[in-house]
VMD Tcl script that builds the backbone (N, CA, C; Angstrom):
set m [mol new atoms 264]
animate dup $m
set s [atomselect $m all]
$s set {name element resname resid chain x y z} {
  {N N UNK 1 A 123.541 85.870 89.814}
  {CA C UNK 1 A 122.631 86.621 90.643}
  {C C UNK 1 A 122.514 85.909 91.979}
  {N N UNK 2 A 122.713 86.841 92.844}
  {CA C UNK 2 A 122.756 85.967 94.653}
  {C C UNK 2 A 121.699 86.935 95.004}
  {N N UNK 3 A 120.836 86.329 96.255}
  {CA C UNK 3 A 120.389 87.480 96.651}
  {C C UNK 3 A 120.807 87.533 98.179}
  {N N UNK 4 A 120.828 88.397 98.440}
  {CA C UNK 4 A 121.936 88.798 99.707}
  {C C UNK 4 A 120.523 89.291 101.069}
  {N N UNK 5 A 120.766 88.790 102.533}
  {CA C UNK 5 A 119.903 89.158 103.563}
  {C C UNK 5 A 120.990 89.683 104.376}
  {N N UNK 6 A 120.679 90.793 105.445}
  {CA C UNK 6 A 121.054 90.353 106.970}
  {C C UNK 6 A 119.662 89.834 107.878}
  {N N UNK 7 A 120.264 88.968 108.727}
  {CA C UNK 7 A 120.066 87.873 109.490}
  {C C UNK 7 A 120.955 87.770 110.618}
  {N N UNK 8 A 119.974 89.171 111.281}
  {CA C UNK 8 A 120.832 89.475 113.044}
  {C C UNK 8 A 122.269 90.030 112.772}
  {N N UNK 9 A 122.982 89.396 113.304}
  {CA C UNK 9 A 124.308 89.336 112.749}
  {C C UNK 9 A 125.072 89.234 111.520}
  {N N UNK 10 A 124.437 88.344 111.215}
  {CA C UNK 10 A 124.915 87.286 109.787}
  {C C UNK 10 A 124.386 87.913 108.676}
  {N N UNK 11 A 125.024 87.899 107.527}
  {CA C UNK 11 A 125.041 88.138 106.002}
  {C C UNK 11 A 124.680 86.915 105.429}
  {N N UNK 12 A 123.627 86.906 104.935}
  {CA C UNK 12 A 123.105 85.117 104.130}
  {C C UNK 12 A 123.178 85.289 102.413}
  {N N UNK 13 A 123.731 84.708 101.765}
  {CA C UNK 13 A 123.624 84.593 100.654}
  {C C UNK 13 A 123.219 83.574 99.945}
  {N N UNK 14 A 122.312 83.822 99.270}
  {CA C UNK 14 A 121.478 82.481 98.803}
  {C C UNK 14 A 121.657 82.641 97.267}
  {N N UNK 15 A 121.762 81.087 96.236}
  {CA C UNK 15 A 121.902 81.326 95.075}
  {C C UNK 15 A 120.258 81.087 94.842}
  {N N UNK 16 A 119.436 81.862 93.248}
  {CA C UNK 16 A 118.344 81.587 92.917}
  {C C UNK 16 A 117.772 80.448 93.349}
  {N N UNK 17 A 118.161 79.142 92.783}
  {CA C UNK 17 A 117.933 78.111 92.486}
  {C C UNK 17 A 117.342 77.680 94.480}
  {N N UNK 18 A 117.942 78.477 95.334}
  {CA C UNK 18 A 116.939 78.033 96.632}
  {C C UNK 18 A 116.355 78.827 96.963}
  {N N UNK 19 A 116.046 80.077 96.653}
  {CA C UNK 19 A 114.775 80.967 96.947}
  {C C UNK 19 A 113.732 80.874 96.451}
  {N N UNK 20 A 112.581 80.692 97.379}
  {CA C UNK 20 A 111.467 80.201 96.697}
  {C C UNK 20 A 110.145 81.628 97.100}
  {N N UNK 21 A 109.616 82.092 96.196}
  {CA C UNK 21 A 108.366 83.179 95.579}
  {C C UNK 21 A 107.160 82.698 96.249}
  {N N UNK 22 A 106.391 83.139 96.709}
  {CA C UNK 22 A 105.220 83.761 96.787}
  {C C UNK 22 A 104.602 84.281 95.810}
  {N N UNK 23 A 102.906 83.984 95.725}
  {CA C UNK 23 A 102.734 84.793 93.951}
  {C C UNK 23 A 102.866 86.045 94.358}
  {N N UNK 24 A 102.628 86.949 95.477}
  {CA C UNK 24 A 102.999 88.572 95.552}
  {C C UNK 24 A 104.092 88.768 95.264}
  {N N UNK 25 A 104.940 87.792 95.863}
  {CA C UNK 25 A 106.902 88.157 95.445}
  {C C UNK 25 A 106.697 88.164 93.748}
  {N N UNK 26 A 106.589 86.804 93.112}
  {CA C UNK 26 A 106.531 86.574 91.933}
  {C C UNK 26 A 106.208 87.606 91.105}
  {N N UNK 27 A 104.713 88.305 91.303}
  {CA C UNK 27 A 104.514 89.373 90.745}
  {C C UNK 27 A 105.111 90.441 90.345}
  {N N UNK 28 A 105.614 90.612 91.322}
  {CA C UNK 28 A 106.565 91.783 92.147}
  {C C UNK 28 A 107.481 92.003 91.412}
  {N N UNK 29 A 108.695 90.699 91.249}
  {CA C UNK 29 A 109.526 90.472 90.700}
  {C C UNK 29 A 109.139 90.621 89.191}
  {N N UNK 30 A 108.147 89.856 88.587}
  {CA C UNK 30 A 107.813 90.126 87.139}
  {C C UNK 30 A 107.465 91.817 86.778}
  {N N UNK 31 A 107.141 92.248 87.525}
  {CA C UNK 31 A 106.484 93.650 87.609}
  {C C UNK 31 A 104.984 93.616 87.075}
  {N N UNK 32 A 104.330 92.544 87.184}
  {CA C UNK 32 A 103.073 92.375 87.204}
  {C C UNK 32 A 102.031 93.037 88.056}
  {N N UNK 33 A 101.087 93.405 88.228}
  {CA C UNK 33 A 100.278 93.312 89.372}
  {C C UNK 33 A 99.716 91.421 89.359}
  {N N UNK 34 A 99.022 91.379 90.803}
  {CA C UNK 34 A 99.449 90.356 91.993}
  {C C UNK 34 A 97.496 89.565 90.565}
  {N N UNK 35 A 96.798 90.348 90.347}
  {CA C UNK 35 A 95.361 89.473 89.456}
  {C C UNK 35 A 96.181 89.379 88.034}
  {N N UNK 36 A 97.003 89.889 87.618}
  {CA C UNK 36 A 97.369 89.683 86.180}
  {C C UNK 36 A 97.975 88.803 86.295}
  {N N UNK 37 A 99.173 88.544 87.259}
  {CA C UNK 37 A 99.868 87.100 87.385}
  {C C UNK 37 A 99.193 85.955 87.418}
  {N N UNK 38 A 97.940 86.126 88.434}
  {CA C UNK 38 A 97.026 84.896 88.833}
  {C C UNK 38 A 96.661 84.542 87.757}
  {N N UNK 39 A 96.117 84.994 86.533}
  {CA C UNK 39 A 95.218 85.252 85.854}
  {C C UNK 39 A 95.636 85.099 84.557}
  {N N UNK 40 A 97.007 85.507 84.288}
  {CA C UNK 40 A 96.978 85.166 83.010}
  {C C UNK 40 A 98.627 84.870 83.236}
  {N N UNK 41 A 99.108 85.122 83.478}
  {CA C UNK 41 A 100.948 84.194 83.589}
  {C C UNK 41 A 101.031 83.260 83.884}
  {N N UNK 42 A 100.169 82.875 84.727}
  {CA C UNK 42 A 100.764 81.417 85.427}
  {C C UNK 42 A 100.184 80.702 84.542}
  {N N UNK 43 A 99.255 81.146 83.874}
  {CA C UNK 43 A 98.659 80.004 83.214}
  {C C UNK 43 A 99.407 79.716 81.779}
  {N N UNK 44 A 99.878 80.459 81.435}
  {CA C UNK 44 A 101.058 80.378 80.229}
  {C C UNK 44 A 101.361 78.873 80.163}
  {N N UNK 45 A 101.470 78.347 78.718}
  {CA C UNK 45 A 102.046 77.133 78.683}
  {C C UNK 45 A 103.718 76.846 79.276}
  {N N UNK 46 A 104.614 77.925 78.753}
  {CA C UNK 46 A 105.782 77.426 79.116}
  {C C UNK 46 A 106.535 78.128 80.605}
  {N N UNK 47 A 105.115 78.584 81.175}
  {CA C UNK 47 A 105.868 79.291 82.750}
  {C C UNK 47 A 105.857 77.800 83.822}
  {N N UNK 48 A 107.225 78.297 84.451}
  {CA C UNK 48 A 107.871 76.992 85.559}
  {C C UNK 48 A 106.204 76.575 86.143}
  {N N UNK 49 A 106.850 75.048 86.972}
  {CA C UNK 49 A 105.612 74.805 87.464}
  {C C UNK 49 A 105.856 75.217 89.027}
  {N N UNK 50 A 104.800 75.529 89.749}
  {CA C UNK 50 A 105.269 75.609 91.166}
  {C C UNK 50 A 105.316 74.560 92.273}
  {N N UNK 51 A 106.024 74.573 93.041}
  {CA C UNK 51 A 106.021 74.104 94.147}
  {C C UNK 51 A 105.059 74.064 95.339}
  {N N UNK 52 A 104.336 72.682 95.861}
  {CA C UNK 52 A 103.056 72.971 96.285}
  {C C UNK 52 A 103.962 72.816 98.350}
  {N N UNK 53 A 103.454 73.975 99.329}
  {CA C UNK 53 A 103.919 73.269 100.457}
  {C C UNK 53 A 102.676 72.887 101.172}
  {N N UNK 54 A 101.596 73.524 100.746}
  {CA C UNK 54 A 100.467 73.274 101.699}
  {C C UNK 54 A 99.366 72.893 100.100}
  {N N UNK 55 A 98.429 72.217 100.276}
  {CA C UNK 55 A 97.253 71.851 99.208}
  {C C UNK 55 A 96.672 73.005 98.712}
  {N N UNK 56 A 96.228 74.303 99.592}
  {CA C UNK 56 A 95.747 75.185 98.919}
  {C C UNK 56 A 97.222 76.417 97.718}
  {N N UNK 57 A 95.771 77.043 97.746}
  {CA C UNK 57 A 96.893 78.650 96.232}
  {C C UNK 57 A 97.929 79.098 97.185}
  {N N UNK 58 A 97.374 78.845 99.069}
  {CA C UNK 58 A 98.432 79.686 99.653}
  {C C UNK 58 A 99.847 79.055 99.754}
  {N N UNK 59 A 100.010 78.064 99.281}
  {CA C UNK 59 A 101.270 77.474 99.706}
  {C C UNK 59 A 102.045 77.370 98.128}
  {N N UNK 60 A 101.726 77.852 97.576}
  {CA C UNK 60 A 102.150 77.821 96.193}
  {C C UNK 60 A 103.384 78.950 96.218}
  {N N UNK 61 A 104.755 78.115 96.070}
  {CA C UNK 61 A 105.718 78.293 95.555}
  {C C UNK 61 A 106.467 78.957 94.276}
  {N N UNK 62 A 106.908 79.533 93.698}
  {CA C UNK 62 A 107.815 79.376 92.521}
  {C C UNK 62 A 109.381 79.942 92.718}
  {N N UNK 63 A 109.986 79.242 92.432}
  {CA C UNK 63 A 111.131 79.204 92.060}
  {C C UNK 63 A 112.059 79.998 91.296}
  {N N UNK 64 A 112.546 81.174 92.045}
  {CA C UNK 64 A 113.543 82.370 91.272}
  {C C UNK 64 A 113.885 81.998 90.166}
  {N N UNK 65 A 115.315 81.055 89.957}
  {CA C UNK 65 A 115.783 80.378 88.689}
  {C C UNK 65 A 115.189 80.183 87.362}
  {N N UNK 66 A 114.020 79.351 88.383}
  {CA C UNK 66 A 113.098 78.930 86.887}
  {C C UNK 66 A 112.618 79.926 86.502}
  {N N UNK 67 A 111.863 81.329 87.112}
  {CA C UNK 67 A 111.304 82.296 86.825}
  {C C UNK 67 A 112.112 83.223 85.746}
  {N N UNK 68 A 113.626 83.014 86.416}
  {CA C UNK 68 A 114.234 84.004 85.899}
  {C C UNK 68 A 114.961 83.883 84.363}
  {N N UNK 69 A 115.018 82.028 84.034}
  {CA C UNK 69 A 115.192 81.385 83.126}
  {C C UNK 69 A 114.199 81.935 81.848}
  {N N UNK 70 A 112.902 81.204 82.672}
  {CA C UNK 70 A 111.581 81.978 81.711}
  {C C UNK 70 A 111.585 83.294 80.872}
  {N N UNK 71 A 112.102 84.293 81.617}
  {CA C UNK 71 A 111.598 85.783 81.649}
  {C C UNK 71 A 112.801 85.670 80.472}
  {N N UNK 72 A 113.967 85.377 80.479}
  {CA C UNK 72 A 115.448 85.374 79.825}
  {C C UNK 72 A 114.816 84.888 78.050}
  {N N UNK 73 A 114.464 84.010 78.542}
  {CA C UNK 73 A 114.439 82.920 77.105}
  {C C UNK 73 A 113.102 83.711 76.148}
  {N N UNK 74 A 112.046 84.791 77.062}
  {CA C UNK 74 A 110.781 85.067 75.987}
  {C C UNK 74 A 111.760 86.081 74.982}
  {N N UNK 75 A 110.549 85.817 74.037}
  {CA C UNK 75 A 110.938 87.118 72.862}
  {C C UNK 75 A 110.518 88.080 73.161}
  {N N UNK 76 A 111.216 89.098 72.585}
  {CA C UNK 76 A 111.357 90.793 73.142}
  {C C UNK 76 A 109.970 91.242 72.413}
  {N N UNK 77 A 109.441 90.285 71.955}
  {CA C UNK 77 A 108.054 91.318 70.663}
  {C C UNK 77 A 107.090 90.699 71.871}
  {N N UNK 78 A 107.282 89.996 73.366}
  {CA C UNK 78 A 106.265 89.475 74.167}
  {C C UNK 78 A 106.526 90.074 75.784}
  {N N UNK 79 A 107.801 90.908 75.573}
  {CA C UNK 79 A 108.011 91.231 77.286}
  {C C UNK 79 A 107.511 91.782 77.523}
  {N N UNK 80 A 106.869 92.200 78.795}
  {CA C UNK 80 A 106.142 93.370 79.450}
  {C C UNK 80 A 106.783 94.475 79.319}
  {N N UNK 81 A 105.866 95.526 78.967}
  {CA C UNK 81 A 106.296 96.641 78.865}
  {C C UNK 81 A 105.633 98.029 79.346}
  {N N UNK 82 A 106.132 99.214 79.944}
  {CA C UNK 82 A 105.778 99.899 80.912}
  {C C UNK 82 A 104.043 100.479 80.717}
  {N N UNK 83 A 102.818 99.901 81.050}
  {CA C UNK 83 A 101.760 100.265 81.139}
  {C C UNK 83 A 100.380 99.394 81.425}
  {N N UNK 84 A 99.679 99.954 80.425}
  {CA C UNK 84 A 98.145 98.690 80.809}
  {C C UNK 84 A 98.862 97.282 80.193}
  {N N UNK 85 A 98.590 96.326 81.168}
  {CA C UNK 85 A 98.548 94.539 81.280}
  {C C UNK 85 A 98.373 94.396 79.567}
  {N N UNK 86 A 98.782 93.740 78.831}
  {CA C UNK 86 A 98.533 93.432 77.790}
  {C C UNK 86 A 97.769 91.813 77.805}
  {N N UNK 87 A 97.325 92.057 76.508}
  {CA C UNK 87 A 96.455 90.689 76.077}
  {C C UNK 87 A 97.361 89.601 75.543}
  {N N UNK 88 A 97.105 88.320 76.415}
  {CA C UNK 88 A 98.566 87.333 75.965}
  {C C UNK 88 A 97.480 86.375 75.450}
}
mol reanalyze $m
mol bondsrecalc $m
mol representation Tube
mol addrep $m
């Protein structure tokens, strides 16, 4: 999985492992809404840890790869599935 930009001119291709999430991206990507992530995913024992760039929630990072590692490895009787947020 690459994820592909244009950039003016240029075509950028980046592998997971250097794109780094936002919890809205994160969400996004999980297909969460943006309070269910806050709220009850991140806090999961075995979800990646994030990357801090600034001290506060706003600089909080996560990491495609690891995310996408995570999501790979749960059991299918725990994936999200199309409706109301379930109770984890």
């Amino acid at each position: 999985m690459t994820a592909i930009t244009n950039v003016g001119d240029f075509v950028v291709a980046l592998p997971p492992r250097d794109i780094w999430l936002t919890d809205e991206q994160a969400a996004t990507f999980l297909s969460y809404s943006l309070v269910h992530f806050k709220s009850h995913v991140i806090c999961l024992g075995d979800f990646p840890a994030p990357r801090y760039i600034m001290a506060n929630s706003k600089g909080r990072r996560w990491n495609l790869e690891s995310i996408s590692k995570w999501l790979r490895n749960r059991p299918e009787t725990t994936k999200k599935v199309v409706g109301r947020p379930r109770k984890i």
